[in-house]
N, C-alpha and C positions, 0 to 999 in steps of 0.2 A: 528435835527437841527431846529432851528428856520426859520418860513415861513418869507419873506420881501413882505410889497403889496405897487408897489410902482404908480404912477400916473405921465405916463411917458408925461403927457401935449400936448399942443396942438388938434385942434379943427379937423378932417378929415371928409369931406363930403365924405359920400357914399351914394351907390342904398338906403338904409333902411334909412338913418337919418344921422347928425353928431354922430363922435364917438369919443371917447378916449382913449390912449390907455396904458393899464396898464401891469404891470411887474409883476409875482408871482416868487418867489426865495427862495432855500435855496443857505447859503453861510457857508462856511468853509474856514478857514486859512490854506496858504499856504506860508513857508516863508516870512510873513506879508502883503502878499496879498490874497482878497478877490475872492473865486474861484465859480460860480457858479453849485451848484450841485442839480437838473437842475434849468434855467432859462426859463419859458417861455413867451412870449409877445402876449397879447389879445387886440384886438380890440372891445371895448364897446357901444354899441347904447344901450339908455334908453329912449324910447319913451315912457312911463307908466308916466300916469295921477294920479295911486293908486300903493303901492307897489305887489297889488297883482295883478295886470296884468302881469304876466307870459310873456306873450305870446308875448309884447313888447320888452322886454330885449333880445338883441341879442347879443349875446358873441362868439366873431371867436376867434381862436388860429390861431396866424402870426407866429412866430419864436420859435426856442427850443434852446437852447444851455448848451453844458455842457462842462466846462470849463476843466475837466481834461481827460477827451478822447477827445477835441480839438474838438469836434463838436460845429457848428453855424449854422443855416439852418434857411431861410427865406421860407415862400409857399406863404405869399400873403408879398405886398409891394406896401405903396402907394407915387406919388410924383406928387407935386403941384395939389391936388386934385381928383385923382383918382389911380386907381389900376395899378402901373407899372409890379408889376409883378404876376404872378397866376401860382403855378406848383399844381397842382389837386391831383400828387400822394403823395407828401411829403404831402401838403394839408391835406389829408386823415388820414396821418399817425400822423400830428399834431393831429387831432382830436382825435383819438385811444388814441392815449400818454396821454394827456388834460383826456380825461373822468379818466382812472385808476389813474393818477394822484392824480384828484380831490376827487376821492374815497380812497386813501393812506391818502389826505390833511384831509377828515373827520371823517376817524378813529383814526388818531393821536390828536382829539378834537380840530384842528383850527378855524374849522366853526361849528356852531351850527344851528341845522333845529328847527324851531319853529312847532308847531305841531298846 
């Protein structure tokens, strides 16, 4: 399926920097609706002055959802400028998910690593 990279807007102050926060998606049709198969929502801080500052870019995973086992799971959550909610073990398990993910995303040639 085709990856969606979407830049779901707006400016969110956090501890690390402002951040943004983007969508990664696959979507499939389901009786002429759009199913996410999965969707997840990342929060983006880019403090980097050079693209190769690493070590600024901080990328969380907020939310997972997959649209045909009816799962939608929030771990972080933020309103009118800070963190409303924080569950640590979904949290965690965001992350798990996010890392193999992104390792499915780059064996299927979506991103390329420059050498």
């Amino acid at each position: 399926m085709p990856l969606t990279i979407e830049n779901m807007g707006g400016h969110f102050p956090t501890m690390w920097g402002d951040g943004l926060f983007y969508s990664l998606c696959h979507y499939y049709e389901q009786q002429g609706d759009l199913m996410q198969d999965p969707e997840m929502c990342f929060l983006v801080v880019d403090n980097r002055k050079s693209l190769s500052e690493f070590e600024k870019l901080i990328i969380v995973p907020c939310s997972y959802q997959n649209a045909s086992l009816g799962i939608y799971e929030e771990s972080i959550s933020f309103m009118s400028g800070r963190t409303s909610i924080y569950l640590p073990i979904m949290h965690r398990q965001h992350i798990s998910f996010a890392q193999i993910w992104m390792g499915n995303i780059l064996q299927q040639g979506f991103i390329g690593i420059e050498s």
